[in-house]
N, C-alpha and C positions, 0 to 999 in steps of 0.2 A: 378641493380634492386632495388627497392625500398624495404625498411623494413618493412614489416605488422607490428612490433611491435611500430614502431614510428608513421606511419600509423594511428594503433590505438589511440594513444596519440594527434595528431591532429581532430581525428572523438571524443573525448571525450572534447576538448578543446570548442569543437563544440557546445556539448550538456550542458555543464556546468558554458560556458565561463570567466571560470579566470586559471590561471597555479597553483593557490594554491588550487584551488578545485579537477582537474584534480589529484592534487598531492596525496590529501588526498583519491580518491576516488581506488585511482592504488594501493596506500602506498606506495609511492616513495615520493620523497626530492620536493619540487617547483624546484632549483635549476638543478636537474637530469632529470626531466622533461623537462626545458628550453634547456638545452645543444640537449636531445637529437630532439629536435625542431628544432632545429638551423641545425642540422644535417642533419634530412631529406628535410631541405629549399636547404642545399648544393649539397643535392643528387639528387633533383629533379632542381633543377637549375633557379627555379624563388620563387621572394616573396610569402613567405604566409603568414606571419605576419605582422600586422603595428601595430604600440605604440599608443592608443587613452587613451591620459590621463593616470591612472595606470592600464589599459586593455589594450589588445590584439584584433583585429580585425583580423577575416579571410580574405584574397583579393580572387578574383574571381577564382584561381587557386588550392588556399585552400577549397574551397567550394566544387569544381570539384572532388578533391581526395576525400575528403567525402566521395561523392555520390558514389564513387567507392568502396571505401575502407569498406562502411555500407554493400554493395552489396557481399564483400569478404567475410569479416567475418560470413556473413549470411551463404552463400557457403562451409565454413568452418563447421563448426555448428552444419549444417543439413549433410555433409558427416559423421562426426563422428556420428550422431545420427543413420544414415543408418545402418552402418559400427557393432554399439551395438544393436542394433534391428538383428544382424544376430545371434548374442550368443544365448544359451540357460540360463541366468543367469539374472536378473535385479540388478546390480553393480554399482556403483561409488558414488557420491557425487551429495548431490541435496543443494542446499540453498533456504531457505524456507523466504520469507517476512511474516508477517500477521499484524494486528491491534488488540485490546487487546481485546474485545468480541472473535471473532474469535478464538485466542489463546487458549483462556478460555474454548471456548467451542467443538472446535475440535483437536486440537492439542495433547493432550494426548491421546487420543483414537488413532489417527491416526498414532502415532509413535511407540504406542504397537501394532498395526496391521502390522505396516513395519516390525517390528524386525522379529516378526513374520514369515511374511509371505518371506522377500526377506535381507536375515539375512547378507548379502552383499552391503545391502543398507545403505548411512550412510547418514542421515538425520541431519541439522543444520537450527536452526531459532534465526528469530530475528523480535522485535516487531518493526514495523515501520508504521508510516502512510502511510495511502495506495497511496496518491498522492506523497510522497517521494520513496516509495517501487517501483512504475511504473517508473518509472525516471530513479531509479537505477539499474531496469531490463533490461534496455537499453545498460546499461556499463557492463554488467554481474554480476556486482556484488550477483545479485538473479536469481534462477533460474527459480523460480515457486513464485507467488506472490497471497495474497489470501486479495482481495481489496473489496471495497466496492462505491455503489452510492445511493446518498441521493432522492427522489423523484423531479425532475424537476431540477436537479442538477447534472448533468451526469460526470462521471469522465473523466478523458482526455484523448484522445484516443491517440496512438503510432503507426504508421504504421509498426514496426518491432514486434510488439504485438497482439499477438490473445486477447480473450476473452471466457471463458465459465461459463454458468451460475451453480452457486452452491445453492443457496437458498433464500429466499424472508422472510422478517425480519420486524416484526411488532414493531412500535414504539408507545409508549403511556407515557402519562403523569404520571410518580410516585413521591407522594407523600407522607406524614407521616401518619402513620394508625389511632391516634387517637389525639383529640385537638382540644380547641374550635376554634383555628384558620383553623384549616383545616377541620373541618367537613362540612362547605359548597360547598368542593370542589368538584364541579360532570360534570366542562367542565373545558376546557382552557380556556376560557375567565372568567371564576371564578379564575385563576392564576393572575390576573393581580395584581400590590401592593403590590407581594408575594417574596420572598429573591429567586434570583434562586442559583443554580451551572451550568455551563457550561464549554464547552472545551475554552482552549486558543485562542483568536480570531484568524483567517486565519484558522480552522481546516474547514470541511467540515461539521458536524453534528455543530458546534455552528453558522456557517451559515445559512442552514435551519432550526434550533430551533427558529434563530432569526425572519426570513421570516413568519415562521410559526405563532408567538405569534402577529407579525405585524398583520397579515392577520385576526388576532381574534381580532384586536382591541385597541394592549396596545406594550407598549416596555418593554421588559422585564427585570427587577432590577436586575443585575447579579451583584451580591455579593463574588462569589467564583470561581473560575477557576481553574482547576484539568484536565488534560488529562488521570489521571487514575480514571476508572469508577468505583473499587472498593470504591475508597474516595467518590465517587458521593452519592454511593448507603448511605453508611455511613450516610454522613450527611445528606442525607433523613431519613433513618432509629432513626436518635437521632430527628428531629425535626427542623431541623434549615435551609431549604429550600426543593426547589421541582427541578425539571429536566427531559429530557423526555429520557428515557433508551428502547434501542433493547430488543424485547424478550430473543436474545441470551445471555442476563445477566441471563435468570432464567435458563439456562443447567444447570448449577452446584449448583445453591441453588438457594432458591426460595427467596428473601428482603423480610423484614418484609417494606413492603411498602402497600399503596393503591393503585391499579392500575385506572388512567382515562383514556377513549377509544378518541383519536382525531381525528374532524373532517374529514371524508373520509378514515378512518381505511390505515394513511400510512405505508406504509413497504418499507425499503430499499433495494435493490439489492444487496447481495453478491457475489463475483465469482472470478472464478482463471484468471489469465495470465499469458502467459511464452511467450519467443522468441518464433515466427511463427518456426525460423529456427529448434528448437530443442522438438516442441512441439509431435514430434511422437518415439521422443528418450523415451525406457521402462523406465529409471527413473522417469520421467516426469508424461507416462503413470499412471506408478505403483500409485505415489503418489494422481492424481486424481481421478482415481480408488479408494482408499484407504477411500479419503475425500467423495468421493461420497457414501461409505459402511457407515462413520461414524455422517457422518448431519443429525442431529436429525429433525425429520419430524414437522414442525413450525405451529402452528395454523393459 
């Protein structure tokens, strides 16, 4: 019989395709990884691997276990989630993805409500982009992911992945409060000329910021690159560029910033996802539940 635990290491090789990522994402050796590869090629009695270059290709047999082995684990999963839905107790261990708004603005609240309320529940986070966090929901590494999509920018969809929506996130131009250079500012297309901050290129919000300032007219001078939003607000606040910030920066304090309204008043989609398989397991529940008591109602 074949090993579901090598199993899985072929179904991640899948998703990830190198043996050193595989490695890193298990916290296994590349090397311990390889051996046991080799193993389940032995057990199952035909190629699954060929050497392309310094990667690894699945052949059509490795493909096949996949599809199986994604269909197991799913099976798996959802029995345990049954199986804990018959207790009287919400227990174990949730892993939490989020992105740093989010963090910021629900995460404390939500973790004093668990203690609270399900004092058996052990709640662990970590901040990660939400297109890395869905990815890694897939390997389990997370249990529950609390993502985000930008307007005409949809995030990527995973067919072992639900979706529910959690809240709608108004984004506008902030700028510095006072200055002969910024007191004309009363659109986006008055930004144009102007020092920006943005996130690191590839992220999803410095892509539509980009789209966005196209669409008014101008390319935007990105001066400063920060994936942490606190820096953002920052250098708005001292004067030394502009940027366009989620309402969810003002839960916890309000920037000493000017707020401008952009075209067509956009708001981003926030929301959770977890495995289809485990999405009715009371951990799971609890925690949604929890987020859904503590989202601040958004203008």
């Amino acid at each position: 019989m074949l090993d579901v635990r090598r199993l899985r290491l072929l179904r991640e090789l899948s998703l990830h395709g190198t043996l050193a990522a595989v490695a890193e994402v298990l916290h296994q050796s590349p090397s311990s990884v390889s051996q046991q590869l080799s193993r389940l090629e032995r057990d199952a009695g035909v190629e699954l691997l060929r050497k392309s270059g310094r990667r690894v290709e699945l052949t059509p047999a490795a493909e096949l276990l996949v599809e199986h082995t994604t269909a197991i684990l799913a099976r798996l999963e959802r029995a345990a989630a049954e199986v804990a839905a018959l207790g009287d107790d919400v227990a174990g261990v949730v892993h939490i993805a989020a992105f740093q708004s989010a963090a910021l603005a629900f995460m404390p609240q939500l973790l004093t409500r668990l203690a609270q309320e399900h004092p058996r529940l052990k709640v662990t986070m970590s901040q990660r982009l939400p297109e890395e966090a869905l990815l890694e929901a897939r390997s389990s590494e997370f249990d529950l992911v609390i993502a985000q999509q930008y307007p005409h920018h949809p995030a990527a969809l995973h067919a072992e992945l639900d979706r529910a929506p959690l809240v709608t996130d108004r984004l506008r131009l902030a700028v510095p409060p006072a200055g002969s250079r910024w007191d004309g500012i009363e659109t986006l297309a008055d930004a144009a000329g102007l020092p920006w901050v943005m996130e690191p290129r590839g992220a999803a919000s410095r892509q539509w910021a980009e789209h966005v300032c196209r669409e008014a007219g101008f390319e935007p001078d990105v001066r400063f690159e920060t994936d942490d939003l606190e820096a953002q607000i920052a250098l708005v606040e001292t004067g030394n560029a502009v940027v366009i910030l989620p309402d969810l920066m003002t839960v916890r304090r309000q920037p000493h910033v000017r707020w401008v309204d952009l075209p067509g008043d956009p708001r981003r989609e926030v929301f959770t996802s977890t495995r289809a398989a485990i999405a009715s397991a009371p951990p799971i529940v609890a925690c949604r539940r929890g987020l859904a008591a503590v989202v601040p109602a958004m203008p």
